[in-house]
DOSEKOL-873684 format. One record per atom (N, C-alpha, C): residue in three letters; z, x, y. Coordinates in steps of 0.05 Angstrom, whole numbers, plus 5000, padded with zeros to 4 digits. Layout:
// DOSEKOL-873684
ALAZXY...
END
This chain:
// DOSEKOL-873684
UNK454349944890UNK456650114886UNK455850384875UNK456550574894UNK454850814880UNK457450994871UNK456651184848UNK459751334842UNK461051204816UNK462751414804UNK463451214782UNK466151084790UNK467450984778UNK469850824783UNK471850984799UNK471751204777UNK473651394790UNK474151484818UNK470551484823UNK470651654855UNK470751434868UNK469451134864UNK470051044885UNK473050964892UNK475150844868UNK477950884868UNK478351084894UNK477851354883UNK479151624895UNK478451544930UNK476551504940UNK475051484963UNK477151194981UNK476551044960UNK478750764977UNK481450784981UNK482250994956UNK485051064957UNK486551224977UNK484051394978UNK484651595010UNK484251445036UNK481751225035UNK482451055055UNK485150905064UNK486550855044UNK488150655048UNK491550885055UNK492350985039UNK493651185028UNK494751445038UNK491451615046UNK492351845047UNK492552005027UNK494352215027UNK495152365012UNK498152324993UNK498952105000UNK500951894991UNK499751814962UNK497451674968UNK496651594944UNK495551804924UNK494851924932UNK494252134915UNK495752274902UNK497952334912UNK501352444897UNK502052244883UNK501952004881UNK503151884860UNK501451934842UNK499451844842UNK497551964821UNK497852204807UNK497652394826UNK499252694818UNK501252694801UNK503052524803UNK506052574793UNK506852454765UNK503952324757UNK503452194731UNK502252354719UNK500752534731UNK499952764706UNK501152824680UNK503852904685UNK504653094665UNK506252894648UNK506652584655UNK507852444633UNK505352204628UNK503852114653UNK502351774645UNK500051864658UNK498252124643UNK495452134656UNK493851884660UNK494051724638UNK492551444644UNK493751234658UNK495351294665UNK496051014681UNK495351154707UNK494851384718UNK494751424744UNK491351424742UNK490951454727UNK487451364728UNK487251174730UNK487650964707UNK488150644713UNK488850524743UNK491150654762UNK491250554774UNK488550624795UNK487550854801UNK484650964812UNK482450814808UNK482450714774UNK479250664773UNK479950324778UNK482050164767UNK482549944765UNK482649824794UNK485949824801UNK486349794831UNK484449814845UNK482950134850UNK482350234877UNK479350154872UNK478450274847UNK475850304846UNK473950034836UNK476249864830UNK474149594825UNK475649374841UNK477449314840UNK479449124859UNK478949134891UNK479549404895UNK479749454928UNK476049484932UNK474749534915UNK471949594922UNK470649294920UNK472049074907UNK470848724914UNK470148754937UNK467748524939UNK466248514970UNK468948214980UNK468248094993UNK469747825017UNK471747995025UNK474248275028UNK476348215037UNK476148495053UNK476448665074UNK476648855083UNK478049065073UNK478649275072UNK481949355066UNK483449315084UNK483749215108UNK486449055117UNK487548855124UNK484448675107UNK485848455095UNK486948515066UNK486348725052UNK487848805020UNK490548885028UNK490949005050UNK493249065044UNK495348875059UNK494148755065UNK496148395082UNK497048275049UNK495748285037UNK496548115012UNK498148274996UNK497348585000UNK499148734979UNK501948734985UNK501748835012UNK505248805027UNK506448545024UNK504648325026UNK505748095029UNK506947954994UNK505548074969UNK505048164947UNK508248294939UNK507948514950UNK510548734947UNK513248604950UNK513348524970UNK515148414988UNK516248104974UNK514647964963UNK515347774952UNK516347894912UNK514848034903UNK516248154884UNK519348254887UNK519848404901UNK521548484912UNK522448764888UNK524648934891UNK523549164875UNK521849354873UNK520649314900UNK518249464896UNK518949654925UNK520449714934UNK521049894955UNK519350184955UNK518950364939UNK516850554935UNK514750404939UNK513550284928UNK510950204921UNK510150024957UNK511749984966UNK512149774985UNK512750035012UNK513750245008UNK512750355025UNK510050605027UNK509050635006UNK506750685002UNK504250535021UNK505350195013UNK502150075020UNK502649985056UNK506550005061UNK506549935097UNK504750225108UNK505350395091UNK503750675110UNK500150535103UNK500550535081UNK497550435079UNK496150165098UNK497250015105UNK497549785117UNK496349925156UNK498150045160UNK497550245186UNK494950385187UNK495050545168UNK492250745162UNK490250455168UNK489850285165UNK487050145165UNK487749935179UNK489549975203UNK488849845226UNK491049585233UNK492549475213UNK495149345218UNK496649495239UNK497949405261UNK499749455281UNK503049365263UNK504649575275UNK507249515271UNK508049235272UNK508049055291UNK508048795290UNK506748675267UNK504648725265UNK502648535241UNK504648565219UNK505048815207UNK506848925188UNK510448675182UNK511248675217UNK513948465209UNK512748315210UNK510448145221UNK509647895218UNK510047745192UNK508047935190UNK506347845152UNK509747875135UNK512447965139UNK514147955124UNK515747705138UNK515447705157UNK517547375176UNK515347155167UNK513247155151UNK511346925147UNK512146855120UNK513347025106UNK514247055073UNK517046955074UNK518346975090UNK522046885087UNK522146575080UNK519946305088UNK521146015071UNK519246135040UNK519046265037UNK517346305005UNK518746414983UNK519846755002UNK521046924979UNK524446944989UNK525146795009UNK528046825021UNK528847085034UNK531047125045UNK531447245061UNK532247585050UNK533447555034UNK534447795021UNK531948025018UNK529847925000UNK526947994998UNK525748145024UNK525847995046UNK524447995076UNK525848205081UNK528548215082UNK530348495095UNK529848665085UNK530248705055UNK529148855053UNK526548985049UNK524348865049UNK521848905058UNK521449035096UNK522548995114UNK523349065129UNK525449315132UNK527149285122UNK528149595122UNK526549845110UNK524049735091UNK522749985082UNK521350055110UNK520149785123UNK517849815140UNK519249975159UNK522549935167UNK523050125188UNK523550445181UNK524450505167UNK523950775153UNK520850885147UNK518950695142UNK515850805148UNK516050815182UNK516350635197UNK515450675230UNK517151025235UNK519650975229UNK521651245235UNK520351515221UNK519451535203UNK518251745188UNK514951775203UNK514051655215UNK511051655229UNK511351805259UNK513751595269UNK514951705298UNK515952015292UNK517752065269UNK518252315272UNK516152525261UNK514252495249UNK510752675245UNK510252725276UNK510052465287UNK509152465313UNK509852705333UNK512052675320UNK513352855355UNK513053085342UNK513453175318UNK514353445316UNK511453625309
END
């Protein structure tokens, strides 16, 4: 692992993320400098940097994670964009939420799905324009 926590965090986070993840981080500056570090060095830079899982197998579990929390609609559309960026297909995305409905029930799934369709709609409309 070369780099300190931080950069590798920073490096996985843009893998996964974008510039998404990076604005949240951003947006903790001026009230929770440490928690947006925490989430960089913790999350990204030791969690997501474990060897056995890809990042898209991390983010099959995060969505699937999110989704069963439920409440987590920001955070949950953060990681469907992130989920895409590393190679999940739109389908994989409802799958992995129609695989969670005998677990977390139905209410959960819809709305885990309505975020995912407002990420596909917000991608399609980058797209074109």
């Amino acid at each position: 692992m070369e780099g300190t926590r931080y950069e590798r965090g920073l490096a996985n986070l843009a893998s996964v993320d974008g510039e998404g993840g990076r604005a949240v981080v951003e947006s903790l500056g001026d009230i929770a400098p440490d928690l947006g570090r925490y989430i960089v060095e913790f999350a990204f830079g030791d969690v997501y940097e474990r060897p056995g899982l890809g990042l898209r197998d991390r983010e099959v579990v995060t969505i699937a994670c999110l989704c069963a929390q439920g409440a987590c609609e920001p955070q949950l559309k953060v990681h469907v964009n992130g989920s895409l960026n590393v190679g999940m297909t739109r389908e994989e995305v409802i799958e992995t939420f129609i695989q969670c409905v005998p677990y977390v029930g139905f209410p959960r799934v819809l709305n885990a799905v309505a975020v995912a369709r407002e990420v596909f709609a917000e991608r399609d409309g980058a797209a074109s324009a």
